[in-house]
Each structure stands twice: as C-alpha cells, then as structure tokens.
ROTI-97112 format. One line per field, with one value per residue (C-alpha): residue number from 1; residue in one letter; x, y, z. Coordinates in steps of 0.05 Angstrom, whole numbers, padded with zeros to 5 digits. Example, Ala and Ser with C-alpha at 12.3 -4.5 7.8 and 13.67 -1.06 7.14 Angstrom:
<vextors>
pos [1,2]
code [A,S]
X [00246,00273]
Y [-00090,-00021]
Z [00156,00143]
</vextors>
This chain:
<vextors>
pos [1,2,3,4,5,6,7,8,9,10,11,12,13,14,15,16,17,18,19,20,21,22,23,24,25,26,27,28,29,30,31,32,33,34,35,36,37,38,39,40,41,42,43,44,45,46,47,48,49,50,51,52,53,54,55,56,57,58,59,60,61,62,63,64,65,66,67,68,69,70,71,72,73,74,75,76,77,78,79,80,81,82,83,84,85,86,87,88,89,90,91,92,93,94,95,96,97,98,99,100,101,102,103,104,105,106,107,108,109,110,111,112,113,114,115,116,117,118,119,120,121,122,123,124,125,126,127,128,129,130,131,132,133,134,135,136,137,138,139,140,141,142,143,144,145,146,147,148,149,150,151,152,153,154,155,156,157,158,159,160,161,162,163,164,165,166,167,168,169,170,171,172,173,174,175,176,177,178,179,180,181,182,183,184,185,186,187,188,189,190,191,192,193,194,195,196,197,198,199,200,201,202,203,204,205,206,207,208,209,210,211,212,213,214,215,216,217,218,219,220,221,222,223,224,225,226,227,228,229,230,231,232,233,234,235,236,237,238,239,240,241,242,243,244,245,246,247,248,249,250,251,252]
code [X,X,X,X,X,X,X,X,X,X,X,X,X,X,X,X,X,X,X,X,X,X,X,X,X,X,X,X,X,X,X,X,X,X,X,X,X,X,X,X,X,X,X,X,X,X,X,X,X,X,X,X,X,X,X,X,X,X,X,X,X,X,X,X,X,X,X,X,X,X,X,X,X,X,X,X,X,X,X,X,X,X,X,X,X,X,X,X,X,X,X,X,X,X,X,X,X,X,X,X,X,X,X,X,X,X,X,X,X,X,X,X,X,X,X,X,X,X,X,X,X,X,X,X,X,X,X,X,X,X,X,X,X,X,X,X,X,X,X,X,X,X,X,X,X,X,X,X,X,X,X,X,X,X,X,X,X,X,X,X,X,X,X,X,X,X,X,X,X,X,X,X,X,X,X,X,X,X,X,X,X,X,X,X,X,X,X,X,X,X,X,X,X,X,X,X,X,X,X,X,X,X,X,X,X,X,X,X,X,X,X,X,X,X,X,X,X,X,X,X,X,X,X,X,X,X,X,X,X,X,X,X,X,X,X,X,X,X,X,X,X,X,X,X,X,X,X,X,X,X,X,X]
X [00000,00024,00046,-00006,-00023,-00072,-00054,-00108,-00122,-00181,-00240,-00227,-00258,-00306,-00329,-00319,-00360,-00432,-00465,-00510,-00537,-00581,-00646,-00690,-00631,-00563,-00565,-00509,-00507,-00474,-00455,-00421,-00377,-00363,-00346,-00410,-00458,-00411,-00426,-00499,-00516,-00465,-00500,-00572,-00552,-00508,-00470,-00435,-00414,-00401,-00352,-00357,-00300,-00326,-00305,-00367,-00410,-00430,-00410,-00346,-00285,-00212,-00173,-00140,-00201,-00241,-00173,-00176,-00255,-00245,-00191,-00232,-00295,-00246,-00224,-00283,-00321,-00263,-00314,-00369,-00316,-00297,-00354,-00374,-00350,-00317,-00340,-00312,-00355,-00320,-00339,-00301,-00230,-00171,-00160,-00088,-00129,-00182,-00132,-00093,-00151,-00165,-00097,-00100,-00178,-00171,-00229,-00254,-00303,-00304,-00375,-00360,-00416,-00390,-00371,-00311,-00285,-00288,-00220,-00186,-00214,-00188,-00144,-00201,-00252,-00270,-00274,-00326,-00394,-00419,-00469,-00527,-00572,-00640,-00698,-00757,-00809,-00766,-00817,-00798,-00781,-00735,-00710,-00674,-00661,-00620,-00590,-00570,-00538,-00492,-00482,-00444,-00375,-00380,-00399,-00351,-00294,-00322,-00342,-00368,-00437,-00481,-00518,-00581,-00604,-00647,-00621,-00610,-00577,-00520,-00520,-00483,-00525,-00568,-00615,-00675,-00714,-00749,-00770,-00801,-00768,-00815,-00776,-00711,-00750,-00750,-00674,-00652,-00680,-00648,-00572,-00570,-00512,-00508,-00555,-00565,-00632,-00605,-00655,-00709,-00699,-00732,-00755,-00825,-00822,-00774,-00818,-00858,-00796,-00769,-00832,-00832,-00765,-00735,-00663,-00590,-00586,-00609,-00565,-00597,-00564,-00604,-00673,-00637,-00601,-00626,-00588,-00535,-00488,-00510,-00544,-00603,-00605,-00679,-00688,-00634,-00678,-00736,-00714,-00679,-00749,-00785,-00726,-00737,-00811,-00832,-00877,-00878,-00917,-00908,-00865,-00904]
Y [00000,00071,00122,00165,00224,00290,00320,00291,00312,00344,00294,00263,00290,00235,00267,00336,00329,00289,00346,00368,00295,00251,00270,00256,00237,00201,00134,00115,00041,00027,-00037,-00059,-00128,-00171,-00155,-00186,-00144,-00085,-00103,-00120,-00043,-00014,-00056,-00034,00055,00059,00125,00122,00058,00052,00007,00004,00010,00001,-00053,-00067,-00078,-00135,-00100,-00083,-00083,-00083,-00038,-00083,-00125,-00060,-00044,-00116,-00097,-00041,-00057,-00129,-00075,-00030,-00088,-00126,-00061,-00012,00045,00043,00044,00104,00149,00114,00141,00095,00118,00096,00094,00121,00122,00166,00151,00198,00243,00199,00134,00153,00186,00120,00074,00121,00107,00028,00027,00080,00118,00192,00201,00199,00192,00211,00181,00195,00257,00282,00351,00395,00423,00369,00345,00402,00383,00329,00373,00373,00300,00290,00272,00287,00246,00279,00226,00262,00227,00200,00232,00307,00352,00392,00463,00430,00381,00445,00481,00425,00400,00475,00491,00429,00433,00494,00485,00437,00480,00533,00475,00460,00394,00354,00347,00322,00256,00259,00189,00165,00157,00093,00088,00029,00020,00082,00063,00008,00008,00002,00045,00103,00183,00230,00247,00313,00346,00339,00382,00448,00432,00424,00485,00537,00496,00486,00441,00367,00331,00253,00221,00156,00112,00053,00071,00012,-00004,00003,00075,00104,00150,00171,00193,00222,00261,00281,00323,00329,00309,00311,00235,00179,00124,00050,-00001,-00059,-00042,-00068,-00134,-00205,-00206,-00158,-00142,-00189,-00143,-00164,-00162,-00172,-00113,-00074,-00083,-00057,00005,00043,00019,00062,00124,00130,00122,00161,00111,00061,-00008,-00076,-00124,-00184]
Z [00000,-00021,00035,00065,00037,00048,-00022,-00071,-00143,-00171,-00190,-00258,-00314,-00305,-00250,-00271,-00332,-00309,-00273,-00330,-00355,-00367,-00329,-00290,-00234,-00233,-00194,-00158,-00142,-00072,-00032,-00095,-00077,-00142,-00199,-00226,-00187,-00218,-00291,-00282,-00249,-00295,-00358,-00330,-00331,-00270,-00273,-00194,-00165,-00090,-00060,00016,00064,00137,00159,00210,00146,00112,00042,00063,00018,00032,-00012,-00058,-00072,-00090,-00143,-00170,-00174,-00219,-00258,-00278,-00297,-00334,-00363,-00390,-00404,-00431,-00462,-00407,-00353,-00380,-00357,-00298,-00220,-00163,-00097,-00031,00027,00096,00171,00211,00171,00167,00103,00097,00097,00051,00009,00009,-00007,-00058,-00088,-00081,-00101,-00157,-00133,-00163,-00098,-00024,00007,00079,00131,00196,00241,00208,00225,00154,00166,00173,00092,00063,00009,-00007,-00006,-00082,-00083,-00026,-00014,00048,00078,00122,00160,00182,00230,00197,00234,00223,00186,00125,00152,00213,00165,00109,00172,00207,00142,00111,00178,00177,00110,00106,00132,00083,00027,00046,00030,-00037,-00033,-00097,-00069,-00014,00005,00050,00077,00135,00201,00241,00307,00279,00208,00161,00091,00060,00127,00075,00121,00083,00105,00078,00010,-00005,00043,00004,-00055,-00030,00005,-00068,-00088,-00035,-00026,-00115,-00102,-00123,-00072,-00077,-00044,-00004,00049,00033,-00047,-00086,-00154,-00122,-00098,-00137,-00186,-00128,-00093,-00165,-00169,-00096,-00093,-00162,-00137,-00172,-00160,-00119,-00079,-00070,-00036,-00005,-00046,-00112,-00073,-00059,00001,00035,-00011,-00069,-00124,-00163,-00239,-00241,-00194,-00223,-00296,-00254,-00217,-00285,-00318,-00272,-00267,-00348,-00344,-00291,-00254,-00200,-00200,-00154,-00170,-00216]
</vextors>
C-alpha cells in the first residue's frame, strides 16, 4: 500500500464532466462487492458505483479487492468504464487513509458518513460527498433548517456534493428504512448544489420519490439486492425501468 497522503487531485474529468446529464436523476449504485454485481448495475444505466470501506458492514471491501474490482470492470467493459464514477464509502476515517484507499482502489469520490471535522478534509474537499442522516419523523421546515446549517462548513470547502439518507442508530447506509423524501425538494432548491436522495430507495417507490423532490441523484443499496451485498439483476432491470418512465408499480 502507497504512503499516506492528504494532497489529492481534482475529480477526474469523469467526475468533472456528469453534472449536467441525463435526467430525471443520476443513480449511484452502492454496496457494490463482485465484480459481477458491478457489470450488471453498470450494464442496466449505473452512472456512480459505491464500494464500501467500513469494515463493521457486511459489504465491506478491503482496498485491494475494490482495485482488483475495478480494474476487472475497466477491463471487461473498456468504453463504459470510461464514464462511470468509483465511490468509496468512509466512517469516521482519516484524510491519509481515505486518500490512500483512494490510491489502491482507484477511486474519483469519497462519500464521507460519519462525524468528520471539515477542516481536517481540506485538500479532499472537491472529491467528497458528504453524507447527512435526518430522523424519519423530522418535518420539512426542521428538516432544510437542520441539514443547511450542517451543511455549510461543508460547502464553504467546496465539496463535490451532498448525500441525505435516513437515520438509524448502527448501520451508516443500506438500512432500507425510508422518510419523507418531499422534504428533500424544497432543500434542493435553496442549497442548488449536487444533492443525492439515499434511504429505503426501491424499484417500487422510486418514481414517487423522483416526483416528490426532483433530486441531482439517488443512492440505493439494499432495495436493488437479494441479500446484503449481493445485487439483483432482475431488480436492477426494474428500478432504471421506472427512473426512465416516470412511474412506479409492484413487483409481478
């Protein structure tokens, strides 16, 4: 493994360059484990692929199986590859660790979940998401009050964008537990940064929650997998079905 370092470069143009695309909403695939389940959300529209690195979770990934991960993808998929983004999921890690599992794991984002201290991810700062966990029951007003007011140390750094999922008291991601997504809507409208709509995300309600709050992009985890951190090609077919039409209906 490479020596630590704080000095990262600037997101790839890969992640310069998707801002402005493909509407309704980017979908970022997370929990990602084999190379299979890479291809298959990839194949199906994928346009962010997460790779998680907490080691508590049942998706985790060390860093050299998450570099022999993408290199196998970049391999057997050479042009798609090319415009796809490798995040790396972090609790609580140092800016030299993620910086050095970004090295190993070739990684253009850092999606940060825990309590980290905005000054010390400086020199990272432009290839961060920040994750935001809000309380189900939090109504809309409280919710873009709480949320703006810890978002902006972290806007004042520059970060690449923001993630806003529900909160649960052990698990960082892929809890399956949903909130209310309308709330996000009028968040999106007064922060105008990149915001991505994470928590209980399925092929079932993902129109509604499309049509609810309008967001940048949306994060599923465990509502596209058969079981914790095996992904679902069948539900995978499903969800980007109902992202390009617009609707929602049960599973047949």
């Amino acid at each position: 493994m490479s020596t630590p370092t704080t000095t990262a470069a600037p997101p790839t143009s890969r992640a310069a360059n998707r801002a402005d695309v493909r509407p309704p909403a980017r979908t970022k695939i997370c929990g990602v484990t084999t190379t299979r389940d890479a291809l298959a959300a990839l194949d199906a529209g994928a346009e962010l692929i997460g790779l998680n690195f907490y080691p508590p979770s049942p998706r985790y990934l060390t860093p050299e199986a998450a570099g022999d991960l993408v290199r196998e993808v970049r391999r057997l998929r050479p042009a798609a590859a090319e415009d796809v983004l490798w995040v790396g999921v972090f609790v609580d890690e140092s800016a030299e660790h993620m910086a050095d599992v970004a090295e190993v794991a070739d990684l253009d984002l850092l999606q940060l979940h825990g309590e980290e201290d905005p000054a010390d991810m400086a020199a990272l700062a432009t290839r961060i998401i920040k994750v935001f966990r809000v309380r189900a029951a939090t109504g809309d007003e409280e919710l873009r009050t709480e949320v703006m007011r810890r978002m902006e140390p972290w806007r004042s750094l520059g970060v690449w964008g923001f993630l806003v999922d529900t909160h649960h008291p052990a698990l960082y991601g892929g809890t399956g537990e949903s909130w209310n997504f309308s709330a996000l809507r009028y968040l999106a409208e007064d922060i105008g940064d990149r915001i991505l709509l994470a928590g209980g995300l399925s092929p079932d309600n993902v129109g509604a929650a499309l049509r609810a709050c309008k967001p940048w992009g949306i994060d599923l985890c465990s509502g596209v997998e058969s079981e914790p951190g095996r992904k679902d090609s069948d539900l995978l077919r499903r969800l980007f079905e109902e992202i390009h039409d617009g609707t929602t209906r049960p599973a047949t």
